[in-house]
VEXPA-318713 format. One record per residue (C-alpha): x, y, z; residue in three letters. Coordinates in steps of 0.5 Angstrom, whole numbers, plus 500, padded with zeros to 3 digits. Layout:
// VEXPA-318713
XYZALA/...
***
This chain:
// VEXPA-318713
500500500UNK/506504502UNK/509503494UNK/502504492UNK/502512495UNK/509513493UNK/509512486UNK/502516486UNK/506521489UNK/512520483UNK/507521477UNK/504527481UNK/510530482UNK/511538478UNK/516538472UNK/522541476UNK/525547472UNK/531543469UNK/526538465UNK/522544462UNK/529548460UNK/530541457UNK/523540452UNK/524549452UNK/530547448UNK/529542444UNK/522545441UNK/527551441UNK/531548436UNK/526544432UNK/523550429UNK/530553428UNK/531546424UNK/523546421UNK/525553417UNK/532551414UNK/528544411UNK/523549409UNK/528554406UNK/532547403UNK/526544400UNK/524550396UNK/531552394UNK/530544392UNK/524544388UNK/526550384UNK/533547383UNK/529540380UNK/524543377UNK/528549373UNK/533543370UNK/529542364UNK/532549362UNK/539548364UNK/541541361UNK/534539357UNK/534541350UNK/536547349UNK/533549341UNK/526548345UNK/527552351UNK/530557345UNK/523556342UNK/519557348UNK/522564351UNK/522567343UNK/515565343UNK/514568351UNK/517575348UNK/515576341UNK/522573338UNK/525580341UNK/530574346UNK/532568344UNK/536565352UNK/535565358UNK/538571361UNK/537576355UNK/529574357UNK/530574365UNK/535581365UNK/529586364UNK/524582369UNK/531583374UNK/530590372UNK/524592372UNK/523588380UNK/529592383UNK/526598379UNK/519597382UNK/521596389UNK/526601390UNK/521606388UNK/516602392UNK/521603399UNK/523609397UNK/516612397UNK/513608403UNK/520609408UNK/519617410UNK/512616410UNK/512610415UNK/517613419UNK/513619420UNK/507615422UNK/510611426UNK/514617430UNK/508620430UNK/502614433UNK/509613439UNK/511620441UNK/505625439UNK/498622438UNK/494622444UNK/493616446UNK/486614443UNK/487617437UNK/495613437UNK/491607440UNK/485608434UNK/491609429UNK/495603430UNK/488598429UNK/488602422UNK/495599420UNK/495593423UNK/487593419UNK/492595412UNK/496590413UNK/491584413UNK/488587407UNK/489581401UNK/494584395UNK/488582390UNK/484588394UNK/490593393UNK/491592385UNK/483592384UNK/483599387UNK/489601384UNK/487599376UNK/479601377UNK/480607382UNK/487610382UNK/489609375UNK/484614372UNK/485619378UNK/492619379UNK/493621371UNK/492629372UNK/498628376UNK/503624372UNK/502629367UNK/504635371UNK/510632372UNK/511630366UNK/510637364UNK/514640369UNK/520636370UNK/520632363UNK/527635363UNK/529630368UNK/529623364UNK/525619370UNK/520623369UNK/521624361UNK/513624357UNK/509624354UNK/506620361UNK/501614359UNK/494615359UNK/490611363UNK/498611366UNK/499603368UNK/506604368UNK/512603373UNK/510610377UNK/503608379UNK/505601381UNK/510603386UNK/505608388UNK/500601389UNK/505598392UNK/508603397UNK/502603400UNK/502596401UNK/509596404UNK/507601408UNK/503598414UNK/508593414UNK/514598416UNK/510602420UNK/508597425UNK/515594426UNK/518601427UNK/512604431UNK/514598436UNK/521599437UNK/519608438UNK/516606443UNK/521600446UNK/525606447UNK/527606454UNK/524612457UNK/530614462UNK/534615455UNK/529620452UNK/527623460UNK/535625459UNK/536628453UNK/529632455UNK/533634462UNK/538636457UNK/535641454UNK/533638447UNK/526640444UNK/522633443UNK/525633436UNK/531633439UNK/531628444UNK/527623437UNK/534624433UNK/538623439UNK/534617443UNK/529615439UNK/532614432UNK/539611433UNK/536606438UNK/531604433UNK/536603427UNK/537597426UNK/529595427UNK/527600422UNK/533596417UNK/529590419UNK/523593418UNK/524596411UNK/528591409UNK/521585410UNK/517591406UNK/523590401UNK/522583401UNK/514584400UNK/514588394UNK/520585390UNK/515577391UNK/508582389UNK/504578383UNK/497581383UNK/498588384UNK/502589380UNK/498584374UNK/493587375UNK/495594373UNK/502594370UNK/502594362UNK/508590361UNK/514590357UNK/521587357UNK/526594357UNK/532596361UNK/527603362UNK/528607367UNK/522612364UNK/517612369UNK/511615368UNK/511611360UNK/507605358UNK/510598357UNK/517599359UNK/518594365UNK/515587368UNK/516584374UNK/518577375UNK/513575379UNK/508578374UNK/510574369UNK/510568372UNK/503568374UNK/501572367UNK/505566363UNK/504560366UNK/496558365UNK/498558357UNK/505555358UNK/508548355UNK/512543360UNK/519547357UNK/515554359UNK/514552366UNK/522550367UNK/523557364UNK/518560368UNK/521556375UNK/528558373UNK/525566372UNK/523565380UNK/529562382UNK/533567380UNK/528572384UNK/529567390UNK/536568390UNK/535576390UNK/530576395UNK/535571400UNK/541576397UNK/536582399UNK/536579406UNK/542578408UNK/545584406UNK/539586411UNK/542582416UNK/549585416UNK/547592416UNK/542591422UNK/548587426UNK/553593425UNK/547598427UNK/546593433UNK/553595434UNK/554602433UNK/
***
C-alpha cells in the first residue's frame, strides 16, 4: 500500500525547472531546423523542376521563350534580364515612396498622437496590412489609375527634362509609376508597424535624459528614439522590401508590360516584373515553358535571399553601433 502511494505521488510530481528548459530547448531547436528544411525544400524544388532549362533540349527552350517575348530573346538571360530589371525597379521606387511615410507615421502613433487616437490608429494599420493583395490591385487598376492620370501629366510637363520623368505619360498610366504607388501603399503597414513597436521599446530614461538636457521633443527623437530603433527600421524596411519584390496580383492587374531596360516611369509597356510574369504566362505555358518559368522565380529566390542577408548584415552592424 506504502509503494502504491509512492508511485502515485511520482506521477503527480510537478516537472522540475531543468526538465522543462530541456523540452523548451528541443522544440526551440526543432522549429529552427523546420525553417532550414522549409528554405532547403523549396530551393530544392525550384533546382528540380528548373533542370529542363538547364540541361534539356535547348532548341526547345530557345522556341519557348521566343514564342514568351514575340521573338525579341532568344535565351534565357536575354528574357529574365529586364524582368530582374523591372522587379528591382518596382520595388525600389515602392521602398522609397513608403519608407519616409511610414516612418512619420509610426513617429507620429509612438510620441505624438493621444493615446486614443494613436490606440484607434494602430488597428487602422494593422487593418491595412491584413487587406489581400487582389483588393489593393483592383483598387489601383479600377480606382487609382484613371484618377492619378492628371498628375502623371503634370509631372510629365514640368519635369519632362528629367528622364525618370520623361512623357508623353501614358493614358490610362499603367506604368511602373503607378505600380510602385500601389505597392508603397501595401508596404507601407507593414514597416509602420514593426517601426512604431521598436519607438515605443525605447527606454524611457534614454528619452527623459536628452529632455533634461534641454532637446526639444524632436531632438530627443533624433538623439534617443531613431538611433535606438535603427536596426528594426532596416529589418522593418527590408521585409517591406521582401513584399514588394515577390508581389504578383497587384502588379498584373494594373501594370502593362514590356520587356526593356527603361527607366521611364510614367510610360506604358516598359517594364514587367517576375512575379507577373509568371502568373500571366503560366496558364498557357507547354512542360519546357514551366521550367523557364520556374527558372525565372529561381532567380527572384535568389535575389530575395541576397536582399535579406545584405539586410542582415546591416542590421547587425546597426545593433553594434
Amino acid at each position: 500500500m506504502t509503494a502504491t502511494t509512492g508511485d502515485t505521488a511520482s506521477l503527480t510530481k510537478p516537472v522540475s525547472g531543468r526538465q522543462a528548459d530541456q523540452v523548451f530547448k528541443a522544440i526551440a531547436y526543432g522549429c529552427g531546423v523546420l525553417i532550414l528544411v522549409v528554405l532547403a525544400a523549396v530551393a530544392i524544388f525550384l533546382l528540380v523542376r528548373a533542370w529542363p532549362l538547364i540541361g534539356g533540349d535547348q532548341q526547345a527552350v530557345s522556341d519557348v521563350i521566343s514564342g514568351f517575348t514575340g521573338g525579341r530573346a532568344t535565351n534565357f538571360w536575354s528574357y529574365v534580364g529586364p524582368l530582374v530589371f523591372g522587379t528591382v525597379l518596382v520595388s525600389a521606387l515602392a521602398l522609397l515612396i513608403a519608407f519616409f511615410v511610414a516612418i512619420g507615421i509610426a513617429l507620429f502613433i509612438s510620441h505624438y498622437a493621444p493615446k486614443r487616437l494613436a490606440a484607434v490608429l494602430s488597428y487602422v494599420v494593422d487593418l491595412l496590412a491584413a487587406i489581400p493583395s487582389v483588393i489593393y490591385g483592383l483598387w489601383g487598376g479600377i480606382v487609382l489609375v484613371p484618377a492619378i492620370f492628371p498628375f502623371w501629366n503634370w509631372v510629365a510637363e514640368h519635369l519632362g527634362f528629367i528622364p525618370l520623368f520623361a512623357g508623353p505619360a501614358a493614358n490610362p498610366p499603367r506604368t511602373v509609376a503607378t505600380v510602385a504607388v500601389v505597392l508603397a501603399i501595401m508596404i507601407l503597414p507593414i514597416i509602420t508597424s514593426i517601426a512604431r513597436d521598436i519607438f515605443l521599446q525605447t527606454p524611457k530614461l534614454l528619452q527623459e535624459a536628452a529632455l533634461g538636457l534641454g532637446a526639444t521633443k524632436w531632438e530627443m527623437i533624433k538623439l534617443a528614439v531613431l538611433p535606438f530603433g535603427k536596426s528594426g527600421i532596416v529589418s522593418a524596411s527590408m521585409l517591406g522590401l521582401g513584399r514588394a519584390l515577390g508581389e504578383t496580383m497587384a502588379v498584373l492587374m494594373i501594370l502593362s508590360p514590356g520587356l526593356t531596360y527603361s527607366f521611364h516611369l510614367l510610360q506604358a509597356s516598359k517594364n514587367q516584373t517576375i512575379a507577373a510574369n509568371i502568373a500571366a504566362q503560366y496558364p498557357e505555358a507547354n512542360s519546357i515553358g514551366v521550367s523557364v518559368l520556374i527558372g525565372t522565380g529561381l532567380v527572384l529566390f535568389i535575389i530575395t535571399f541576397l536582399v535579406n542577408l545584405i539586410a542582415r548584415k546591416i542590421t547587425q552592424k546597426a545593433s553594434v553601433k
